[in-house]
N, C-alpha and C positions, 0 to 999 in steps of 0.2 A: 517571467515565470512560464514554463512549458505545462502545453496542457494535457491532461490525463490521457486522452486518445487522440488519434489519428483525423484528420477531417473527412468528411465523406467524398465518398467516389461513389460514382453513378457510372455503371458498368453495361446497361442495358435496359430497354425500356420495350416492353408487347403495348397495343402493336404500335411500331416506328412512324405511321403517319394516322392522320384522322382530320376530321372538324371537331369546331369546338364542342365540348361537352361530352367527347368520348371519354370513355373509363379506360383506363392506361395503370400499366403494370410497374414499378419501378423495381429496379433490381440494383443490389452494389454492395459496397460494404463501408458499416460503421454508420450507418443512417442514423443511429440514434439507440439511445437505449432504454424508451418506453414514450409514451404520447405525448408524455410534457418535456423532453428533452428534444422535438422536433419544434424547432420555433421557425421557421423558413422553407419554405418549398416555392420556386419558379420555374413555369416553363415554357419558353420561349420569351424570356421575359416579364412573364405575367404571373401574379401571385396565385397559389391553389392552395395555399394552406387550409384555405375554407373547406377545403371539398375531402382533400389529404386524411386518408386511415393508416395510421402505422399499424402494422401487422409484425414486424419482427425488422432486427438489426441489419437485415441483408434485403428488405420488402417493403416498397410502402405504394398504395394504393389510393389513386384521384382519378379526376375529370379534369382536361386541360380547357383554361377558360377561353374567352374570347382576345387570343395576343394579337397585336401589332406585327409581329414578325412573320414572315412564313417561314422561317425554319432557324432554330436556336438548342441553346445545350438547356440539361436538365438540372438545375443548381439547386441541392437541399443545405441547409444551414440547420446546425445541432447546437445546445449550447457545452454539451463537453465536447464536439470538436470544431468548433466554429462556420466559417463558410468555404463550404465543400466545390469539389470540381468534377466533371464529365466528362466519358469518354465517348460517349455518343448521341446524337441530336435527334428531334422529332422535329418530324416535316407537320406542318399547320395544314390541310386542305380547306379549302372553301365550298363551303354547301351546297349540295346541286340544285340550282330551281326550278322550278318547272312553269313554265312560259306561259301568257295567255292563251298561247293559237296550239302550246302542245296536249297530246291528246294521254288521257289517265285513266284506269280502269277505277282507282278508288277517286274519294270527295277531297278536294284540296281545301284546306281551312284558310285560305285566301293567305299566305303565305305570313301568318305571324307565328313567331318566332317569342318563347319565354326565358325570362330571364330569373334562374333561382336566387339570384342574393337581392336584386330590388325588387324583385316581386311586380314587374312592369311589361306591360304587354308595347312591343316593338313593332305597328303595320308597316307594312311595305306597300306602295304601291302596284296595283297591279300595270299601271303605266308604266313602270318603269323596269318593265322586266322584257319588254317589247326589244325584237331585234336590231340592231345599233344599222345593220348593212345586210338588208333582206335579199340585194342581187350578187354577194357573193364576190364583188370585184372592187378595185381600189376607189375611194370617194376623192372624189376630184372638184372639193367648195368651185364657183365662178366667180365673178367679180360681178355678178347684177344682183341689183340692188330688192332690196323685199319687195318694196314700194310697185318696183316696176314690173314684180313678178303679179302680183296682187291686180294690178293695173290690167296685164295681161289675161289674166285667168279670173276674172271674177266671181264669186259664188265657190267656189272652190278650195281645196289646199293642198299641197306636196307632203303632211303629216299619211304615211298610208294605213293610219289605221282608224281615221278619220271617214266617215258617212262618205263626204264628197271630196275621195282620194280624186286626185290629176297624177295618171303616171306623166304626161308630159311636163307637168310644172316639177316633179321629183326628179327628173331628166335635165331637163334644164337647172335645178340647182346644184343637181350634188352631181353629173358628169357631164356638164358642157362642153368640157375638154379631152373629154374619152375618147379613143380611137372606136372607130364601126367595130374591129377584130372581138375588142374587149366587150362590145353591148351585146355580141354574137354568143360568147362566151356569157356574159349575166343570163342570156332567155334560155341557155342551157340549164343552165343552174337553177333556172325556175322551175322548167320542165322536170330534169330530178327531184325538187323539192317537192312536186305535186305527186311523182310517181312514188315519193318516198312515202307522203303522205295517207296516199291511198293504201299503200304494202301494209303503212302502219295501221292502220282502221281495220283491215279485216285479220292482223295479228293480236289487236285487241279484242276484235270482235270471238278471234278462234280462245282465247285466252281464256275469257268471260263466259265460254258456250254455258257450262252449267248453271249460272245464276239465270241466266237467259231461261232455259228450260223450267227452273224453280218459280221463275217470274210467271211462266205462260200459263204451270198447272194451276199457281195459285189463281189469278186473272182468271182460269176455265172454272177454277173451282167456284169462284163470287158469283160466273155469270151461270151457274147450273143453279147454287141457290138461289139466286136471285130471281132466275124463273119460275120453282118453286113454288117462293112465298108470291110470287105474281099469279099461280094457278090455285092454290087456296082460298088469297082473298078474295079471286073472283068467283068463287064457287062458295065461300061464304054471303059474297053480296046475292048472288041468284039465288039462292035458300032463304037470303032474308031471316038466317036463323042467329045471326049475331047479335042483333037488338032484346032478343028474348031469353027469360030469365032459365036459368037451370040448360042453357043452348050448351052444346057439345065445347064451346072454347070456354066457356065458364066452367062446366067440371073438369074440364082438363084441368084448368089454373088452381083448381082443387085438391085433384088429385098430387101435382107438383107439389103445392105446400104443405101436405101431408107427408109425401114422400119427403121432403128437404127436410120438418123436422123432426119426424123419426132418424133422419141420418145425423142429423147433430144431436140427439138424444143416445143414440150409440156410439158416435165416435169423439163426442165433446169431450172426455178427458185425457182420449189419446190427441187430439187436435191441441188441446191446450200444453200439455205436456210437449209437443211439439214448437206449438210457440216460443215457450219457456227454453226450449233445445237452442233454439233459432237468436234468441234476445241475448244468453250468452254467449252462444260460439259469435252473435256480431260483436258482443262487448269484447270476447277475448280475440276476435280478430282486428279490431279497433284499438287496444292496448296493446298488442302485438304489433300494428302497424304503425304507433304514432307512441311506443314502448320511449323513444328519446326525450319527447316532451314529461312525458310520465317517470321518466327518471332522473329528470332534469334536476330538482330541488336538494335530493337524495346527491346526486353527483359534485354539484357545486360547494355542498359544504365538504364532503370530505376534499375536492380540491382544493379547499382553502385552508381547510388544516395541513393538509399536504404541502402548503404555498406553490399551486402549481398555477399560478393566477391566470399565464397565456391560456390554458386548457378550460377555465372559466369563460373568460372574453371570446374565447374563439365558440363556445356553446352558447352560450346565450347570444350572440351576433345571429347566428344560425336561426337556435329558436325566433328572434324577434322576427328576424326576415319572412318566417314561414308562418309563427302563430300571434303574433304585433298584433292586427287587425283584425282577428278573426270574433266571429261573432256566435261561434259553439259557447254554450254556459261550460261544460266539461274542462275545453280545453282553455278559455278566459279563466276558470278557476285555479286551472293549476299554473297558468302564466301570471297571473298576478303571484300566485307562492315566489316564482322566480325571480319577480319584479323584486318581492319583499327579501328576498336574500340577496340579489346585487345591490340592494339598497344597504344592508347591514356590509357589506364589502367595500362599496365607496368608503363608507364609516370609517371602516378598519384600515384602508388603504392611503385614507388622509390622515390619521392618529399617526401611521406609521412614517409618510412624510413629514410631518412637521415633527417627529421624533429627532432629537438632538443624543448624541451626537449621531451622523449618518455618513457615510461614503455619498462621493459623488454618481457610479454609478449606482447603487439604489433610490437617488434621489430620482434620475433621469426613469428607473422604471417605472417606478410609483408612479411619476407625471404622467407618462406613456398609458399605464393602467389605467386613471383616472378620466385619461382625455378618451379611451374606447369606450371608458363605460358612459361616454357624456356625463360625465361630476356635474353638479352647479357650478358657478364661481369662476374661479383662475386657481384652478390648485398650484403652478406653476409659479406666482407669483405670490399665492401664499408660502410657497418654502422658502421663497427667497427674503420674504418680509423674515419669516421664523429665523432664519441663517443670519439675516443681519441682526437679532435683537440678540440672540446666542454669543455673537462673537463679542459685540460688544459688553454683555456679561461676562464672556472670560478676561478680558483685557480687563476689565474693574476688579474682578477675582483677585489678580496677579496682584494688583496692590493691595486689596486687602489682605493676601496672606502675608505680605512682607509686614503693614503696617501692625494690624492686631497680633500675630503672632510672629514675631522675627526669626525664632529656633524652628519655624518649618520651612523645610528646603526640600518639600517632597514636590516632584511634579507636578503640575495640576493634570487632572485625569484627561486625556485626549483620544478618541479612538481615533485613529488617523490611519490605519488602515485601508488600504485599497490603494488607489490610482496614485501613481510616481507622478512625482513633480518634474522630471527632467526632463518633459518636455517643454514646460515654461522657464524652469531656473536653469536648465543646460548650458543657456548662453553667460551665463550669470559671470561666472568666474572659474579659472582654473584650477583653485586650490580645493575647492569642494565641490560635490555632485547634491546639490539638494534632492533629498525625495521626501515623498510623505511618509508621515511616522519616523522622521528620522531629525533628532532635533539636533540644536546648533550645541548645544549642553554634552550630548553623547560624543562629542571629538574632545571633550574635557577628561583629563584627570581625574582618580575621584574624589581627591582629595580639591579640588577646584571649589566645590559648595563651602566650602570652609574656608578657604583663603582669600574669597574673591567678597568686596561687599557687597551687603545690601544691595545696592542701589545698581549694580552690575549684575549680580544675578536676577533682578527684578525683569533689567531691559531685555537680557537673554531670553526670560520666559514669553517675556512681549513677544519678541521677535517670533518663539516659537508659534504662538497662539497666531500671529499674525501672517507671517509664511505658511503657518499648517494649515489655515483655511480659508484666508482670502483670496488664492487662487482657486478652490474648487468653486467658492461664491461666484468668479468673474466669471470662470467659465459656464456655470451656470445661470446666468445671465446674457451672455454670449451664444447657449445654446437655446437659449428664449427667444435671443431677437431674432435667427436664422430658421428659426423652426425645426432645430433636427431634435427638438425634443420630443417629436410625433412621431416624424419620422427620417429615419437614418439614407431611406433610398428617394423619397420625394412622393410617394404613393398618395400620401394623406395632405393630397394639396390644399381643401377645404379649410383642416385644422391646421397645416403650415403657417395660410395668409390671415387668417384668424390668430394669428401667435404673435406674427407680426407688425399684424392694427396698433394689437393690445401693447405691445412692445414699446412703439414708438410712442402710444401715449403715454404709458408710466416713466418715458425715459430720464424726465427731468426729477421723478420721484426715485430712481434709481442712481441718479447722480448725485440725489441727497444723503442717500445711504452710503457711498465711497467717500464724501465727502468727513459724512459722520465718525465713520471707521479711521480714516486719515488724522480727522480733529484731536479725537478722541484716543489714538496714539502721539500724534505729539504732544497734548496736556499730558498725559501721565509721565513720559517720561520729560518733560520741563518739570515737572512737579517732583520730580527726584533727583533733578541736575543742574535744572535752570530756576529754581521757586520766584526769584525776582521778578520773572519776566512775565507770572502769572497777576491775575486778578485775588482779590480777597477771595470773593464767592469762587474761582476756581481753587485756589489754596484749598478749600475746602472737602473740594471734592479728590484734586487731585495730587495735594501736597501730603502733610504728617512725615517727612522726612527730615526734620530739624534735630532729631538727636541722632540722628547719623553723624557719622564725619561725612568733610568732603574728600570729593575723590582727587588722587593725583594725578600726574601726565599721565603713566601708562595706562592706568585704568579708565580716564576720557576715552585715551585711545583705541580699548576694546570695546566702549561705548560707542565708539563712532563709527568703528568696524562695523559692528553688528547692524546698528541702522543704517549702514549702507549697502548690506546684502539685502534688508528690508526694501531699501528703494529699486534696487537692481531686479531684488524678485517680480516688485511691483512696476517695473519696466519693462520687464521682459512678458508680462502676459498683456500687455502695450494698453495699458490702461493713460488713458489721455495726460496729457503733464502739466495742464491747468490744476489738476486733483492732485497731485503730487507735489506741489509746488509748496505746499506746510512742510513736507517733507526735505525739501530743499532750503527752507530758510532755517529748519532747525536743525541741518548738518552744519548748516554756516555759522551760526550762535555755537556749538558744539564744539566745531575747532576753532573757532576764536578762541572762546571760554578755557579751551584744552592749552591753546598758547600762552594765554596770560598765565594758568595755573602754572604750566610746565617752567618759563622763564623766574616765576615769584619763587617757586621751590627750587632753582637750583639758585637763584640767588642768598636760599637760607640755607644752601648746602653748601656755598663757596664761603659764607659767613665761617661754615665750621671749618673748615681746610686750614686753618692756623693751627688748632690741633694736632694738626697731621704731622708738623713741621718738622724734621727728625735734624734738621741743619747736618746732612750728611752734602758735601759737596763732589761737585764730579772731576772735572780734569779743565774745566770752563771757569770752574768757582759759582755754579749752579745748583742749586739745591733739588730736590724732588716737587718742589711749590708750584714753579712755574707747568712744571706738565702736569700734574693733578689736575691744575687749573682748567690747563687746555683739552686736558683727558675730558673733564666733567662738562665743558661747553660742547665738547663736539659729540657728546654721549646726548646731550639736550638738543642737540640737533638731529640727529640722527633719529631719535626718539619721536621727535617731531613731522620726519619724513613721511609718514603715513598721514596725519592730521592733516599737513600744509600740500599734500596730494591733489589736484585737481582734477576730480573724476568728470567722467564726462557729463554735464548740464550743471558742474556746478562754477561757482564765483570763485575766483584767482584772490585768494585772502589776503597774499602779503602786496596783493596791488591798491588796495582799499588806503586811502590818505590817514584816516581816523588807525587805522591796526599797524601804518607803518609808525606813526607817529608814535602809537603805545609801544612799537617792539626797539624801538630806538631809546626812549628812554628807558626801559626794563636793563636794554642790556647795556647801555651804559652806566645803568645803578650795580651792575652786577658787575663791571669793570671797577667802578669805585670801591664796591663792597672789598673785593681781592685787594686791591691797593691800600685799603682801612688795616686791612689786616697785615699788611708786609709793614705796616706801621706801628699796628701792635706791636708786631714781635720784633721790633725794632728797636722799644723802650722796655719789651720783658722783660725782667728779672732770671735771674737762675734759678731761684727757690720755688718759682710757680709752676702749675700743672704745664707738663707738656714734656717731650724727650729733647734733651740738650746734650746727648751724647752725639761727638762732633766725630767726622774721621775726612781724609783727604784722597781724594783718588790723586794721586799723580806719580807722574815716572821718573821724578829725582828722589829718589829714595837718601842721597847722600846729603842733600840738602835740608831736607825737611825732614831726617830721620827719628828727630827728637818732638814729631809731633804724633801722641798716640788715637786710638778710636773712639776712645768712650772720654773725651779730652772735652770740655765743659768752656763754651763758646765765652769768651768776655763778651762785656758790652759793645768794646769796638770790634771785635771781629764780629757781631751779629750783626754791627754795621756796615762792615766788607760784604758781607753774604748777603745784606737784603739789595746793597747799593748794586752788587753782580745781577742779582735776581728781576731787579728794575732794569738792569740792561738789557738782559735778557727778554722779558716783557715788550721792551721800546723795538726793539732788533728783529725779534722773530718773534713772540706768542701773538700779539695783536696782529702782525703782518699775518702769520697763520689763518689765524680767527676770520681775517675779513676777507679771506679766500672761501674758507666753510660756509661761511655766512651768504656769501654770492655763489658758492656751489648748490647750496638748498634753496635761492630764489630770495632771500633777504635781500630787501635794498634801503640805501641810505646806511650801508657799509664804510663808506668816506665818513661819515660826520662822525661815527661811534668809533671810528680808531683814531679819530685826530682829537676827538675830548679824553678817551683813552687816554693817550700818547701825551698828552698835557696835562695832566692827569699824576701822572707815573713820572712826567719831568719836575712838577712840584716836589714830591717829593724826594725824589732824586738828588735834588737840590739842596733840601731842607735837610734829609740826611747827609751827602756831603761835608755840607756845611759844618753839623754836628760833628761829624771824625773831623775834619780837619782843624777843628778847634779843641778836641780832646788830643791832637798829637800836635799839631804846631805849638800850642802856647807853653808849654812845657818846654819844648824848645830855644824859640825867641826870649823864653823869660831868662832861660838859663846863660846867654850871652852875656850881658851887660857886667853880672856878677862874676862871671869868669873871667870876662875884659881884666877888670877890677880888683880880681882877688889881689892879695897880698901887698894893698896899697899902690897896685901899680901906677905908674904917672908918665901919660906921653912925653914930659917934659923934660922928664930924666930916669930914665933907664938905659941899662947893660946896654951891650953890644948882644944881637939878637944871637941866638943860637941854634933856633931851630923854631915849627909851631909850637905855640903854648897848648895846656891841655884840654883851656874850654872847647876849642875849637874839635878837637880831635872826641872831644864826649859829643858834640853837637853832632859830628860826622856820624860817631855812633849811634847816635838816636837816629837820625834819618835812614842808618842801614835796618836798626830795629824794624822802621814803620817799612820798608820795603822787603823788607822779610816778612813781615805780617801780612800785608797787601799781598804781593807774591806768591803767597801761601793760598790764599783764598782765589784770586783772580788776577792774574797777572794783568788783564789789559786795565785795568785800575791804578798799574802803576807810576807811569808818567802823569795820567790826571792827578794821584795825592800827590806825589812827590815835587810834582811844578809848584803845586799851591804851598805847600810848605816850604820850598827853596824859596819862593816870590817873597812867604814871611823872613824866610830868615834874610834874606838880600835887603828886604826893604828896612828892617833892625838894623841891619851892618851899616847900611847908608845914615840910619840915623843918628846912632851912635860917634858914627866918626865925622857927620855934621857939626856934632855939640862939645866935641874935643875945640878948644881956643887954639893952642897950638904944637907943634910936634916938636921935637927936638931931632937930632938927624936918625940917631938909634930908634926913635919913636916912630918914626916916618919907615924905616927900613922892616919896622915888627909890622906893623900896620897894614904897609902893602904886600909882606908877606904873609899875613893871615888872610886878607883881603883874595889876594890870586890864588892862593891853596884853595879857601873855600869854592871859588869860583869854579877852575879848573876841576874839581873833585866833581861837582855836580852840573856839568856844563851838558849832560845829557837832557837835562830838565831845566835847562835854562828857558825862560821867556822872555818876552819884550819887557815887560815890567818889572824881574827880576837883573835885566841885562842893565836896564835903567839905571836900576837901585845901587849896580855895583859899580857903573859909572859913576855916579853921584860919589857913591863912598869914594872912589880912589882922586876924583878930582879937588876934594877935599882937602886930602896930604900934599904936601912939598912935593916936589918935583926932585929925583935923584940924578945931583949933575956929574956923581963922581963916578969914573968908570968903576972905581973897586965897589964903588957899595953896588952898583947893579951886580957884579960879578957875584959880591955877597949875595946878595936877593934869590940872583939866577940857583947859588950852588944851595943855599937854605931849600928852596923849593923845590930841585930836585931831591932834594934829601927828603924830605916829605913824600915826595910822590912814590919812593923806591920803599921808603919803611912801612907805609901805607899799603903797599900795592894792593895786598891783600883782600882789605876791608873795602877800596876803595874798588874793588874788580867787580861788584853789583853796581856801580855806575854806568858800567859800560856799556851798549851798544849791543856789543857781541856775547853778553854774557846774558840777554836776554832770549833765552834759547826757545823756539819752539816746543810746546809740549807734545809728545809721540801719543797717537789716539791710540 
């Protein structure tokens, strides 16, 4: 904030040198704009505000005191332009004194010296005004000793202003080592000083002639009367007429008092009236002269209406200095009035400090006020008592407005006006500039009061209450222990080290008051976040937030925020960390509590993500499930970034045994929960809530043309899609997850994907198992009958003529399931299709186990249906299906005729050529890559 005027400049000063106590001129501009806007005047370093008349803007008018400095600038300080600067200096002179041995025409009052602000008379000795080097040449100490000087000279001393001076012994001390040239040179010096002194005696003498001549008349005039009355009495004793009555000196003495009161019979009324003249003009020269004390009473109040308080204190400092001790009834009367109105001033000036609410810098003048007027007490300390009972009021306020009336969201009333915070919370953080009067609320929306709960807007008003005045408190107590609450330049060292006594002894009573403050913000807000962790009897005071809801992750989160700017604030104005350390264990309770909450609700959120399910697949045979999933873990991570933040002094959360332990099984309940659900919807229905409109991303349009978008998943395909989706899971979501997881400082990453991961293989499993038993056995069953149809008998049948047709519907059933599977997820397709070929190989083997015997035609159908089926599906062959079909063929006869193999050979090709078609999804090469 820029201030209204210019600061002063000091332009010129009449006149530029003096001693102390000359009246000096000051000249410049901007000095001030009336008596009480001059708060500061130094010169040469020395305070004169005492002395200091302001006369006008460009003028102001002192005596410079007794400085230190011999030559310094003119600094006046105003409070509309603060502290001023100079362009020119005064030289200090030092007093002239006049010597014992020099000669004076007027009476010297033996050289004291008064002083007008202590009112103390300063002697000097007149010893010590004696000349330092009376012979005028260099003093050249010796090295002999006192003893032996004493020895030498006895009766004597080298002092020369001493009864029984020794110039020899002054010789020998102070120039033993002087050349002859130089002692030549000192008796000159003597000889001028006596010639000087004689010039001067008879310049005094010519100086002084006329009182001389006033002296002789009068002295001629005593001794002419004097002879006189010596020739009278003797002339009255030789007459012997003085013992007799009615004698010539007895009517004289007669005739005198006749005369005398006839003259006061005629001039007694003009004599009196004259008195009367004389008794006023003294009174009105007496109230004329001492008009300041007499207007004293009359000036102090309207300065205090005025609130011009320095203009007070610096008048009555004055008056005490001059009328304090005085023993006139006049002026004791009107100084007691004085007394009686700075007395009603302290009154008024301590009401006002302990006034709530107050800026900092008024509290600091008050004290300042109080301490010039000598207050009783510790005003000082009682604002600080007032300040702490205040704040702690407001913080109880804040929860009573939430608890008794919950629809007020109005501020509580703060004047916080005055002095910025930014030089305490500057260092705080980058995202905001705290000042005063400027709450953490006002960077809100306004729609914020409404959206946000209870229990969030409560801690914000904390915060405000607590940021907007416990820093001017510290510094207010910091300006106690230093003493600059007396004074800013060091002047008032008396009431400085007096600040300080008291300081250090109330320090442990003042450590109870931060401590209190501290307390009494972490109850309240545990009483709104943490109720648990409180006492009954605090529930009471600091609880009633039970019909609230609780709060979620993000809102912890801006709870945690916020008292952590609270602690930063109260870091940064370096308040000890013993006191702060409540404040440390309830950020630690806070994000904990914030973890647990955040993980438990997104494990009720991953609960509902079955809803979502749309079974729209992608070009993998993946749904949208699995990344939701991952979507809403790494959004709870993420979320959590700021809580699991390790600011600096506080504790590494997810390093604590107890919180890894809790976050390990959270989130492996929250890996199960998702897996509960791909189980659901595993056994769903079509009739139930949820979207079962199905579509396929993929790039064979020719193949799969006959499947549309809003196509209504069977049972088994929702079993293709969940079994893809558990792939998917086992392969990359978990693998993802416990990257995140060791990105944001979670450890114990290993154990929660490998119960995960076995987890997801149960049922992986368990569903497999289910498809492959809703398509294999429909399969395997249809063999045996088809073997069979039409009475068939190994025994005796045709000459083969080709596959029969169960085999060839079997063939088609197995193109069915790999067209379904295919459809959804191709890498699924050799897993279903082995298991199913293994069933149908390990049927084939059984079947032609439990045949007694073949006939030659039986034998030649046999191993041709046997190698057809084999050959057709030899892409999914396994070890236990290869078994199977060994078994079967080792079963039949052995074909020892060339022609029947030739048969065998041409049947099987004939199969394979008719087939080709159907049997071209067997292959290898027609398992084409999907184009992303």
């Amino acid at each position: 904030m820029s201030r209204a005027r210019q600061p002063p400049l000091v332009t010129g000063i009449s006149p530029n040198e003096g001693t102390s106590w000359t009246k000096v001129t000051i000249r410049g501009e901007n000095l001030g704009t009336g008596p009480a806007d001059l708060i500061g005047l130094s010169i040469c370093g020395h305070n004169c505000l005492l002395t200091a008349e302001w006369m006008s803007a460009s003028k102001i008018v002192c005596r410079v005191g007794p400085a230190k400095d011999d030559k310094g600038e003119i600094i006046v300080t105003t409070k509309s332009g603060g502290h001023g600067t100079s362009t020119v200096s005064f030289k200090l002179l030092k007093a002239e004194k006049i010597g014992i041995l020099d000669q004076s025409a007027v009476w010297v009052d033996e050289m004291n010296y008064y002083d007008m602000r202590t009112d103390r008379n300063k002697g000097i000795s007149p010893l010590s005004l004696r000349p330092s080097n009376p012979l005028g040449i260099d003093v050249d100490k010796g090295k002999i000793p006192l003893k032996d000087l004493e020895g030498m000279f006895p009766g004597v001393s080298g002092d020369f202003t001493s009864e029984n001076f020794s110039a020899t012994w002054y010789l020998i001390e102070n120039h033993s080592a002087t050349s002859f040239d130089q002692l030549r040179q000192a008796a000159s010096n003597l000889k001028k000083q006596a010639t000087t002194k004689n010039e001067g005696s008879l310049a005094y003498v010519k100086g002084g002639l006329s009182t001389f001549f006033e002296a002789q008349d009068a002295l001629a005039g005593l001794t002419e009367l004097g002879s006189h009355d010596a020739a009278i009495h003797q002339r009255l004793e030789s007459d012997g007429t003085e013992r007799v009555e009615g004698s010539m000196t007895q009517r004289l003495e007669n005739i005198l008092n006749r005369a005398s009161d006839t003259a006061d019979t005629l001039f007694q009324e003009v004599l009196g009236r004259k008195d009367k003249a004389d008794s006023t003009r003294n009174a009105l020269n007496v109230l004329q002269r001492f008009k300041f004390l007499f207007n004293l009473p009359l000036n102090i109040e309207r300065n205090i209406q005025k609130g011009d308080y320095d203009v007070v204190i610096n008048d009555y400092e004055k008056a005490k200095s001059l009328f304090g001790n005085t023993e006139v009834p006049v002026f004791k009367k009107v100084y007691a009035e004085v007394e009686t109105r700075i007395g009603a001033l302290r009154s008024l000036l301590l009401d006002k400090l302990l006034e709530t609410p107050s800026t900092l810098h008024d509290q600091k003048r008050y004290i300042r006020y109080l301490s010039d007027l000598h207050a009783p007490g510790d005003p000082a300390w009682q604002c600080i008592s007032a300040q702490h009972k205040w704040i702690l009021g407001l913080m109880q306020n804040c929860r009573e407005e939430f608890i008794n009336d919950p629809r007020a969201l109005g501020a509580i009333a703060l004047d916080l006006d005055g002095d910025t915070r930014a030089s305490a919370l500057g260092r705080i953080r980058d995202t905001a500039s705290l000042k005063r009067g400027v709450s953490l609320r006002s960077q809100r929306p306004n729609t914020w009061d409404h959206e946000a709960p209870q229990q969030v807007q409560f801690v914000e008003k904390l915060s405000d209450v607590v940021i907007g005045q416990l820093p001017n408190f510290w510094k207010l107590w910091i300006s106690y222990v230093n003493g600059s609450l007396f004074s800013e330049t060091g002047e008032k060292s008396g009431q400085v080290e007096k600040s300080k006594k008291n300081a250090r002894q109330r320090q442990n009573d003042f450590k109870k008051m931060i401590e209190e403050v501290t307390h009494r913000l972490v109850k309240l807000v545990r009483g709104a976040l943490l109720p648990s962790t409180l006492t009954e009897p605090e529930l009471k005071l600091y609880g009633g937030w039970e019909r609230k809801s609780g709060l979620t992750g993000p809102w912890l989160t801006q709870v945690i925020h916020t008292v952590r700017i609270i602690f930063e604030a109260l870091v940064a104005l370096e308040i000890p960390n013993d006191l702060l350390q409540v404040i440390q264990d309830l950020l630690l309770e806070l994000r904990h509590n914030c973890l647990l909450v955040t993980l438990q609700h997104t494990k009720e959120d991953v609960r509902s993500l079955a809803d979502k399910e749309d079974w729209v697949v992608d070009n993998e045979g993946v749904t949208s499930l699995p990344a939701r999933f991952e979507q809403r873990m790494v959004q709870t991570l993420q979320s959590l970034k700021e809580p699991m933040e390790t600011k600096p002094g506080e504790v590494n959360l997810l390093q604590l045994d107890q919180v890894q332990d809790q976050v390990a099984v959270l989130c492996v309940d929250i890996m199960k929960v998702f897996i509960s659900c791909l189980e659901q919807l595993s056994t769903k229905r079509n009739g139930e809530p949820g979207r079962s409109g199905m579509s396929v991303d993929l790039v064979s349009p020719d193949l799969f043309s006959g499947v549309q978008e809003d196509f209504c998943p069977t049972p088994e395909q929702r079993l293709l899609i969940i079994l893809s989706n558990c792939q998917h899971l086992e392969k990359h979501t978990f693998l993802n997850l416990a990257e995140h997881f060791e990105r944001h400082g979670f450890t114990g990453t290993d154990k929660i994907t490998q119960v995960s991961v076995q987890a997801v293989k149960e049922l992986d499993e368990s569903l497999f198992d289910n498809y492959i038993e809703r398509k294999s056995d429909p399969i395997v069953g249809s063999l045996e009958p088809g073997i069979y149809a039409g009475y068939f008998d190994w025994r005796d049948c045709s000459t083969p003529t080709g596959v029969r047709n169960y085999l060839k519907e079997a063939l088609v059933n197995i193109i069915t399931v790999h067209a379904e599977v295919f459809t959804v997820c191709k890498e699924l397709v050799p897993r279903v299709l082995t298991r199913i070929v293994d069933g149908v190989a390990e049927e084939m083997s059984r079947l032609m186990q439990c045949v007694s015997s073949f006939s030659k035609n039986g034998a030649i159908q046999a191993r041709l249906e046997i190698n057809a089926l084999r050959d057709a599906v030899s892409s999914y062959l396994s070890s236990e299906s290869q078994g199977s079909f060994k078994q079967a063929l080792e079963a039949l006869p052995q074909l020892h005729s060339g022609a029947d193999r030739k048969l065998l050979e041409e049947l099987l090709n004939t199969f394979k050529s008719s087939m080709q078609l159907q049997l071209t999804c067997f292959q290898p090469s027609s398992v084409q890559p999907v184009k992303r």
